[in-house]
DRENLOZA-233781 format. One line per 5 residues: number of its first residue (from 1); their letters; for each residue x, y, z of C-alpha. Coordinates in Angstrom, 2 decimals, decimal comma, padded with zeros to 5 digits. Example, Ala and Ser with C-alpha at 12.3 -4.5 7.8 and 13.67 -1.06 7.14 Angstrom:
1) as) 012,30:-004,50:007,80; 013,67:-001,06:007,14
//
This chain:
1) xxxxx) 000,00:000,00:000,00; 001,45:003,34:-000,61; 002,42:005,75:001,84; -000,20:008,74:002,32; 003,24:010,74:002,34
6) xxxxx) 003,67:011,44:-001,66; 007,81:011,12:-001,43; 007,87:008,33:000,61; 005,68:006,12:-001,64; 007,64:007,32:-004,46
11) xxxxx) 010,64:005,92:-002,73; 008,57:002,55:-002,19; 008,28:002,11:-005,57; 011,22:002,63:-006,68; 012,94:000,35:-005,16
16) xxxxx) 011,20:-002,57:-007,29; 012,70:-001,66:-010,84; 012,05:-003,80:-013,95; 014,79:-005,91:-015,29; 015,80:-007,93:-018,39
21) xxxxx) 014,46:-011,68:-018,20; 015,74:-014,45:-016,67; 017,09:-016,57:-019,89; 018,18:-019,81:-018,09; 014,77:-019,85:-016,53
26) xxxxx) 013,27:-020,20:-019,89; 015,61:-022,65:-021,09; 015,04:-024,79:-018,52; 011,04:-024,22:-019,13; 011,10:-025,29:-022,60
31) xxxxx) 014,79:-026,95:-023,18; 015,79:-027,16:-026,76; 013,38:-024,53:-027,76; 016,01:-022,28:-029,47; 017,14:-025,06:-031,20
36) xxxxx) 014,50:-026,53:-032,40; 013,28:-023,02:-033,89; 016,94:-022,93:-035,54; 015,78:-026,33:-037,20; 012,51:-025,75:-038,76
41) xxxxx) 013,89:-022,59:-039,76; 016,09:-024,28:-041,25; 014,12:-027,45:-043,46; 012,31:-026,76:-046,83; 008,68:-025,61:-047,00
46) xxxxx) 008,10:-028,75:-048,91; 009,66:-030,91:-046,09; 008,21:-028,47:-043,07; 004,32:-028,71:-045,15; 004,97:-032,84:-045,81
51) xxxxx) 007,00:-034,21:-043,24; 007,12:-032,42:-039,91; 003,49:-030,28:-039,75; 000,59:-032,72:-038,93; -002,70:-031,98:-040,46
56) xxxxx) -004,64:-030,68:-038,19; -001,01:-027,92:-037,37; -001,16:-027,00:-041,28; -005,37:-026,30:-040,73; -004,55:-024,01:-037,67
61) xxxxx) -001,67:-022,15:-039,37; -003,58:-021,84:-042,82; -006,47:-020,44:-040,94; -004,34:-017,99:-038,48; -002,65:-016,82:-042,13
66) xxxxx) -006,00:-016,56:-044,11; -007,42:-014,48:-040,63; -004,02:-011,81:-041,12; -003,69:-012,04:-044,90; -006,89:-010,59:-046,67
71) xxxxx) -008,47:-014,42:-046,51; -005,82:-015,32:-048,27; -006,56:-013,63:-051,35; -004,61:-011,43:-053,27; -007,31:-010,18:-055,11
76) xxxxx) -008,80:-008,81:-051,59; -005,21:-007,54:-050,90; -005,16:-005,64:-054,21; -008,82:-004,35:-053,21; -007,71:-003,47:-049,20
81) xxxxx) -004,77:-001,53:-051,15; -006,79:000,62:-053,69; -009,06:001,50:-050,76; -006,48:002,72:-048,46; -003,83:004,44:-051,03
86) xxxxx) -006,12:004,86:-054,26; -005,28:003,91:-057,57; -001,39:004,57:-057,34; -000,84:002,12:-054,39; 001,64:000,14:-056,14
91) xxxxx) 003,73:002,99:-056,20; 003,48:002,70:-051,64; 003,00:-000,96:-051,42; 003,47:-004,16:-052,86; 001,09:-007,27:-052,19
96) xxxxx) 004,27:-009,08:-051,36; 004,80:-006,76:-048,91; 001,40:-006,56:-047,46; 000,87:-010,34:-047,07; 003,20:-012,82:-045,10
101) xxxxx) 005,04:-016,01:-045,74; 002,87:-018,65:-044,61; 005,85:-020,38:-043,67; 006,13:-018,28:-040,72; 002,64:-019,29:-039,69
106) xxxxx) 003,76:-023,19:-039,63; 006,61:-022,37:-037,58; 005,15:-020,75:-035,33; 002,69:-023,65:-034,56; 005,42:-025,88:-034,32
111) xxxxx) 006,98:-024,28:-031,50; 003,38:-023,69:-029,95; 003,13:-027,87:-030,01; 006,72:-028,34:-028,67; 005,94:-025,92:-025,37
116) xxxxx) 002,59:-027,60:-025,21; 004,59:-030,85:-025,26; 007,11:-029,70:-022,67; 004,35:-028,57:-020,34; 002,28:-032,27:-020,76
121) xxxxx) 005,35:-033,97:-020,09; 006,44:-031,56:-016,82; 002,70:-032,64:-015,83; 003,01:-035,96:-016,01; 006,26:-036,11:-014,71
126) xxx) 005,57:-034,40:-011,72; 002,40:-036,82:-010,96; 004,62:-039,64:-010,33
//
């Protein structure tokens, strides 16, 4: 609770200052997560889309794209463009620009499943 004395809860607070994140905390919460990130950064789309991304990942991470990417249309894209810069928008923009890599979409689930993973297996380990 702060002081009802204005420089003496200013003091208070002060003392608690933020500070930069505890890494080896987070390595030891999700070990291997840097380098597993390193690895599917790593692969092919063709091998990340056929090998390593289960169906149900590549529906969640096609639908999370389609949601921040016009619907996945570039027609739509073209359409968003015109209406925000006019007729001259490819002279701002690009659609390239404007929509992302799906890639990083699959990625990104992929680490999602391997902390989700981690956290079923600290569960279950810590049951026993």
């Amino acid at each position: 609770m702060l002081d009802s004395d204005i420089a003496k809860g200013n003091k208070k607070q002060n003392k608690k200052k933020l500070c930069p994140s505890n890494r080896t905390l987070h390595d030891t919460q999700y070990p291997f997560l840097q380098e597993f990130s390193e690895l599917i950064a790593k692969v092919s789309i063709e091998l990340l889309e056929t090998r390593l991304i289960t169906s149900q990942q590549k529906k969640f991470a096609t639908e999370l794209w389609e949601a921040e990417n016009f619907g996945g249309s570039k027609e739509k894209c073209k359409k968003r463009m015109q209406d925000i810069h006019g007729d001259n928008w490819r002279e701002i923009t690009t659609i390239k620009s404007e929509m992302k890599d799906i890639r990083q979409y699959y990625e990104q689930v992929l680490l999602i499943d391997h902390c989700k993973q981690w956290d079923v297996f600290k569960k279950s380990a810590n049951i026993s």
